[in-house]
N, C-alpha and C positions, 0 to 999 in steps of 0.2 A: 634730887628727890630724897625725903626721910627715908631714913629705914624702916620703920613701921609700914610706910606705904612701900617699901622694896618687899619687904617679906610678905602682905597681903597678895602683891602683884605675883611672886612666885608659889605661892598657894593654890592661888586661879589655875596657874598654867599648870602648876601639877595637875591639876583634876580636870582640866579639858585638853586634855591632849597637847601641851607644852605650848597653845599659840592662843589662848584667851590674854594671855598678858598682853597682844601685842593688842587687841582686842581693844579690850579697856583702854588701855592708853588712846586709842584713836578716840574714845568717848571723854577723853578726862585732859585733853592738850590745855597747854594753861588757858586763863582767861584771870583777866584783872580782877583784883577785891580777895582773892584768895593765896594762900601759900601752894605751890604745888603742891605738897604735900599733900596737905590738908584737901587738894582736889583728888587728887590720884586716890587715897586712902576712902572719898567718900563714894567714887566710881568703884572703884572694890567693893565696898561693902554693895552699892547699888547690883552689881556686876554679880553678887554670889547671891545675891537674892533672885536676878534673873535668870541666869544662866542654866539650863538647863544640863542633865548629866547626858550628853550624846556626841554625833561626831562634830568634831568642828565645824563641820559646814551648815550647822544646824544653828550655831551659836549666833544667840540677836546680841545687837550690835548698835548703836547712839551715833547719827553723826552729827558733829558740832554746827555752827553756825555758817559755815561756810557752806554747808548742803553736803561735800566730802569729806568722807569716813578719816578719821584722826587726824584732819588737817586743818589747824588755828590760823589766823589772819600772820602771824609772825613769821609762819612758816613759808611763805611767799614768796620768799626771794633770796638769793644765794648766800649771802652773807650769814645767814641766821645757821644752814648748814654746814659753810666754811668755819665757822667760829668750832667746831662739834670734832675738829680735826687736830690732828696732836701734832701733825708735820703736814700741813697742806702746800707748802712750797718745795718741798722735796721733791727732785726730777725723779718721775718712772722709768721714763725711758729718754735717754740723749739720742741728739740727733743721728749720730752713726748708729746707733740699738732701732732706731726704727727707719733706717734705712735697708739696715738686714731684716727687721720684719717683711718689708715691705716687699723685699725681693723671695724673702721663702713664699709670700702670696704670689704672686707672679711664677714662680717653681712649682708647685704642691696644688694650687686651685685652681681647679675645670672649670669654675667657670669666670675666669680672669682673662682677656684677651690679650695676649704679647701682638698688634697690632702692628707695631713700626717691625715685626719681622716677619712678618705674612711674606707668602711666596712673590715672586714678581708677578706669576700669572695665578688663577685662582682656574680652579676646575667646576665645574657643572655640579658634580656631585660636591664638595665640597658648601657651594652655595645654597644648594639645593638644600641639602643639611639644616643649616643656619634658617631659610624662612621657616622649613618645613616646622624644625623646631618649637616655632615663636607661634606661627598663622597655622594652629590645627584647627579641623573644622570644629566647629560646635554646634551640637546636637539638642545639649539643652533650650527649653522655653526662653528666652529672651524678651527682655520688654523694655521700650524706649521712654522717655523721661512724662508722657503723659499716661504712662502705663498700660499701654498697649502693646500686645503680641508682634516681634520682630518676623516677618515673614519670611518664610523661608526663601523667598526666591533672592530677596535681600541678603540675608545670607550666603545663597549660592551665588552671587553676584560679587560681594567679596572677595571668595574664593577665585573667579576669575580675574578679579583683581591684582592677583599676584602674580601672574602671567608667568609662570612657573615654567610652561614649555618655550620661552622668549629667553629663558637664560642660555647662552651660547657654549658651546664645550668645552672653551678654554677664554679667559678672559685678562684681559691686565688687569694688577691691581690699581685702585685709583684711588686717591685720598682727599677727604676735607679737614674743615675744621666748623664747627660751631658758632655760627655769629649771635645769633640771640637764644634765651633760653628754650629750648625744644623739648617736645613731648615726646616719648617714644612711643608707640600705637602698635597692638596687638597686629591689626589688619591696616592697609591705609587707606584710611578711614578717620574724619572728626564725628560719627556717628557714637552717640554714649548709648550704652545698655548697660543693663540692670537683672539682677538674678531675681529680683522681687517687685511684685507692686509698690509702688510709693515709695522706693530708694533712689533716690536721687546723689547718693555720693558716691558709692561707691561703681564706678566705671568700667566694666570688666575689660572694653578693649583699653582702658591705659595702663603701659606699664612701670614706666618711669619719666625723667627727664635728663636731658642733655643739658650743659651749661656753659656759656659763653670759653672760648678756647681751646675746646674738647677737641681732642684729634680722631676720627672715625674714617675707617676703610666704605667708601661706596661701592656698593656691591651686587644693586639691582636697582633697578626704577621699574615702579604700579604701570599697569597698563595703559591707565590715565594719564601719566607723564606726571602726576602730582608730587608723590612719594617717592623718598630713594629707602630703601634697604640698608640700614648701617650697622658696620661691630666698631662697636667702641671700645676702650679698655675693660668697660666694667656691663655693659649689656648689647645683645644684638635683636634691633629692632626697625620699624618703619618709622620716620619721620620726612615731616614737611619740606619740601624742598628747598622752599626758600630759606631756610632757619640752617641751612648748609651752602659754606661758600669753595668751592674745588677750587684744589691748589698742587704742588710741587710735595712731594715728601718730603724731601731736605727742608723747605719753608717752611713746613706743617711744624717737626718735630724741633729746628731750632728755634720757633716761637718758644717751643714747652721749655725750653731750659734758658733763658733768656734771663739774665744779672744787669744792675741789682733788679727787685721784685718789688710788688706790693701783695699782701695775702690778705682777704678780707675776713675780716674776724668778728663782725657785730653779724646778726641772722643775714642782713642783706645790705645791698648797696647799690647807689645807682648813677651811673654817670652826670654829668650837666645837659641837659637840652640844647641840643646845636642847633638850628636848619642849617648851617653852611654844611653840615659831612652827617645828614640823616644815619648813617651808616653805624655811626657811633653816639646816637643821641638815646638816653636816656633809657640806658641798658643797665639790666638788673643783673648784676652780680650775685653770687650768693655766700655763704661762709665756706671758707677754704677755696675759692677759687685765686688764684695764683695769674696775676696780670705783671708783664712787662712795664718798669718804672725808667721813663725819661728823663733823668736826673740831670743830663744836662742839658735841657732846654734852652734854649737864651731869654736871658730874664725878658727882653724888648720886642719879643715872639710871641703874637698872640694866638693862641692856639682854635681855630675854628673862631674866627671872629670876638675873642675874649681874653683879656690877661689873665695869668694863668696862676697868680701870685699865692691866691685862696685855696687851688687844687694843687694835686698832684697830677701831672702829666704823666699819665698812662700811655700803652701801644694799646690798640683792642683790635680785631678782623674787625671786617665788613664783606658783604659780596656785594659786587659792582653788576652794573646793566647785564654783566654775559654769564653772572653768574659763576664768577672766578672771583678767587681769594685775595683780597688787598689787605691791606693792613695801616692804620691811619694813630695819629695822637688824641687821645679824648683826657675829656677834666675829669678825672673824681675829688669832688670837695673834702677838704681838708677836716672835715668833720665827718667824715666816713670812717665808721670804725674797721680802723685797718692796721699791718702792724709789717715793717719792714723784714720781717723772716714770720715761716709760720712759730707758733707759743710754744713755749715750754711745756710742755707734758706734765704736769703736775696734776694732784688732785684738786685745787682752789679752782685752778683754769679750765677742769673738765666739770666744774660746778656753775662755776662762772657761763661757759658756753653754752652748756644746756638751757638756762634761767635765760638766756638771751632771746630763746625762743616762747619762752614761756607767756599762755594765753593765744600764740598764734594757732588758728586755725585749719582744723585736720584734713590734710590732703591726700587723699589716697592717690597713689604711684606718681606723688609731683606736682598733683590737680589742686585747680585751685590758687594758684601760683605759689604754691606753698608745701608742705611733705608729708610723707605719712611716717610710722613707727623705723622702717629701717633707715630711711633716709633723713631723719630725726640725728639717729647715731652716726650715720656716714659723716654727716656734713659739721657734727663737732669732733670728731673722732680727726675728719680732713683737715680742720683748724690746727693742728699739730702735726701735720705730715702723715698723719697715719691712714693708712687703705683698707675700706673694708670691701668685700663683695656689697652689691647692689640689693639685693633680698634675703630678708631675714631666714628663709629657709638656707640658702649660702653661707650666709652668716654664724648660724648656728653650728655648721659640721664642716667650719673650716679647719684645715690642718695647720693655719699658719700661726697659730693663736694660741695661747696656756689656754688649753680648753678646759672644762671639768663636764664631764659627762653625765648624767643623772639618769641611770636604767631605769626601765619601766617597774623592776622590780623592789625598787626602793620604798619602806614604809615611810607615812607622813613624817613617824618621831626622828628617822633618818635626815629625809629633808630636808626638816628644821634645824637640824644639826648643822647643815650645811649653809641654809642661806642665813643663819646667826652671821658663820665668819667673812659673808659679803663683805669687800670691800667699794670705796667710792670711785667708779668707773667700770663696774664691772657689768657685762653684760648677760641679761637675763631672758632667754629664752623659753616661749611656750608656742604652742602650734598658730601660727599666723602671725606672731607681735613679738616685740623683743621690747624692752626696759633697761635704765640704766639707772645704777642706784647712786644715790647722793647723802646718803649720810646714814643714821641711826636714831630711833627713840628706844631708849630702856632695852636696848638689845638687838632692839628687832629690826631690820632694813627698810629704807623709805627709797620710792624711784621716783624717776622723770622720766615718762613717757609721750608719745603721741599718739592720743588714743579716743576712739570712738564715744566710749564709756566703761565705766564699773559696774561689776555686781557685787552687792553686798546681804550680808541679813541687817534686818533696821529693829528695832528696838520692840518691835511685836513677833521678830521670827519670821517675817515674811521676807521674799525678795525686794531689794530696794537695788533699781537699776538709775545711776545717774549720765546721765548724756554730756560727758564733757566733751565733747568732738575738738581738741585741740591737745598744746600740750601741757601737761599736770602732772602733778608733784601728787604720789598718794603712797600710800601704806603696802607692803606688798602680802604680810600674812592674811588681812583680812579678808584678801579678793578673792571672790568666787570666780570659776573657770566656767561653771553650768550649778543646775540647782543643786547637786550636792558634792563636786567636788572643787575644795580651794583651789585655786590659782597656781598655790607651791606644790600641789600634788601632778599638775600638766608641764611643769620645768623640765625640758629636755636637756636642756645645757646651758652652761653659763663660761661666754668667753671673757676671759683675763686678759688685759692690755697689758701684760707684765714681762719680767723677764723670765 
């Protein structure tokens, strides 16, 4: 950028409160036929003729052609951001450095589950705990997908669902493991409600998902006999029965450490299509899930009816007729982005992995077959061995983590001070959502989120809300939190993937 357009840009920001620069810039990203410069410097001047003398939240605001506020067609895709970096192959963290992270999570965070050491027997109260926790009643108005009132007795029907006085006072513990992707379920229940008329996405009873492999403690089955009750390492919740196959403990946990590996590293993956071993046909992996590699196969072994020459021969579960844990060879094609250890930890690959998701669509707690904002950062953060808690409130006030905490009591100009020296992977934290940021324009930090929508001011001062409901690449100074406070002013924390 000129200088002439650097010191017009730093003029603005002195006089709206240090974050018009980042402002303008979202109004001024290149476009063809002109010099930067020469755009930037004409946004400024546009910029000081509109601008008004108030708080920033007040400040209108251009978005380019894309419809999102400072975001140019170039800016699309990882490389444009990886280019922005001065050392983007530099390891963060080697694989012993986030092996000890991984274990201060497992030490330090309640709500982590050391599963493989649960007691041999579990107690009454101990369990009781666990659903209580998850299936509280709900009292609020509820309304099901044609927007009608959820009736109470349905709800109290629910509740007996859980069959809470059926748990026995001392029980073994039992273990599965995960055959196909599972939903975790507030109550057990495929019943979706809604906090509002005409919301249709967001689910209140779902909370997350399970993902092929997963090791989980069974802990109760629904009155129904539908649902079991599971803790898993990272949430405890109701899910489907059949999406859990029971096994041995010993079998459970030496799948999890099983050499060599494959680690799935593009958003998702998916087996070959068998009929000979349904069990194993045509199962979605997701990133960072960690499957057993049969390396030695014999080349003239065709595996489920097919030579195997194109894939890699995987181990994956399955549950058999009784509902017990097998374990079988499947194909993943050889064009499955996948990578014989999990990645290096760098900043290019935590830009790279994000963008991998980019465009897909927002799934709140998993729904959708797809993620919402925490499990956005889980599942590239997991592509490098790294463990996060499950929800962004977790997330946010983990101890295991270079945290940086941001007091209520902090002015905006402070803030700004702060999220200036964001770096690229850091996590950004505001009530409900969390962001990771991937680079810089003119100072100012740009993220990749999974997210519903923006608010912004549009170029008359008004609110301008865009519905991006997947994940996006946007500006973070500009965003509005509500009508008058930024986004950087709701920042509760921001955790550091560092040392």
């Amino acid at each position: 950028m000129g200088t002439a357009a650097s010191r017009n840009l730093a003029v603005i920001a002195r006089r709206h409160g240090g974050a018009a620069s980042a402002f303008v810039r979202c109004a001024a990203a290149p476009r063809s036929g002109a010099s930067v410069a020469m755009r930037i410097a004409a946004a400024c001047l546009g910029a000081a003729l509109l601008l008004p003398v108030c708080a920033v939240a007040r400040t209108a605001t251009a978005a380019p052609a894309t419809g999102v506020i400072g975001i140019e067609e170039g800016q699309l895709n990882a490389d444009y951001w990886i280019r922005q970096q001065t050392k983007p192959d530099a390891t963060i963290l080697d694989p012993r450095a986030i092996a000890a992270q991984n274990q201060r999570l497992h030490e330090l965070d309640p709500s982590v589950h050391d599963i493989e050491h649960l007691p041999a027997r579990l107690t009454q109260a101990q369990v009781r705990e666990w659903i209580e926790a998850m299936s509280q009643p709900r009292e609020e108005t509820l309304y099901d997908e044609r927007g009608e009132d959820i009736p109470a007795a349905t709800l109290a029907a629910l509740s007996d669902n859980l069959a809470l006085d059926a748990i026995p006072a001392s029980q073994a513990t039992r273990y599965g493991m995960v055959v196909r992707r599972a939903d975790l379920r507030t109550f057990p229940t495929r019943l979706r409600v809604f906090n509002a008329k005409g919301d249709s996405d967001i689910d209140r009873f779902q909370e997350s998902a399970l993902f092929p492999g997963t090791p989980v403690a069974i802990v109760h089955a629904s009155q129904d006999g539908k649902y079991w009750f599971v803790v898993s390492p990272l949430y405890a919740a109701w899910v489907e029965k059949d999406r859990i196959a029971e096994g041995a403990k010993a079998a459970i946990f030496d799948y999890t450490r099983k050499t060599p590996y494959l680690v799935v590293t593009g958003a998702s993956a998916r087996t070959v299509h068998t009929p000979e071993q349904p069990g194993v046909s045509d199962v979605q992996l997701e990133m960072g899930v960690r499957v057993p590699l049969l390396a030695d196969w014999p080349s003239d072994k065709p595996v489920n009816g097919q030579h195997h020459y194109a894939s890699h021969v995987i181990e994956l579960p399955y549950r058999d007729d009784q509902g017990r844990l097998r374990f079988s060879p499947a194909l993943l094609p050889r064009t499955a982005d996948t990578s014989a250890d999990y990645l290096p930890l760098t900043q290019a690959n935590l830009v790279r992995q994000g963008f991998k998701f980019f465009g897909e669509r927002y799934g709140w707690g998993h729904s959708y077959n797809t993620r919402d904002c925490s499990g956005f950062v889980s599942e590239i953060y997991r592509s490098f061995g790294v463990q996060l808690p499950r929800n962004t409130r977790d997330q946010a006030v983990s101890p295991a983590y270079n945290r940086i905490d941001l007091a209520e009591g902090l002015s905006h100009d402070e803030r700004l001070k702060i999220v200036k020296r964001l770096e690229v992977g850091d996590l950004i934290y505001i009530p409900g959502h969390v962001m990771m940021v991937v680079g810089h324009e003119d100072g100012w930090p740009y993220v990749i989120h999974d997210t519903t929508g923006i608010t912004f001011r549009d170029r008359t001062g008004e609110l301008a809300r865009v519905h991006l409901n997947g994940v996006s690449v946007t500006p973070l100074v500009p965003l509005l939190f509500n009508r008058e406070q930024p986004t950087v002013d709701r920042i509760t924390s921001i955790q550091r993937i560092r040392p």
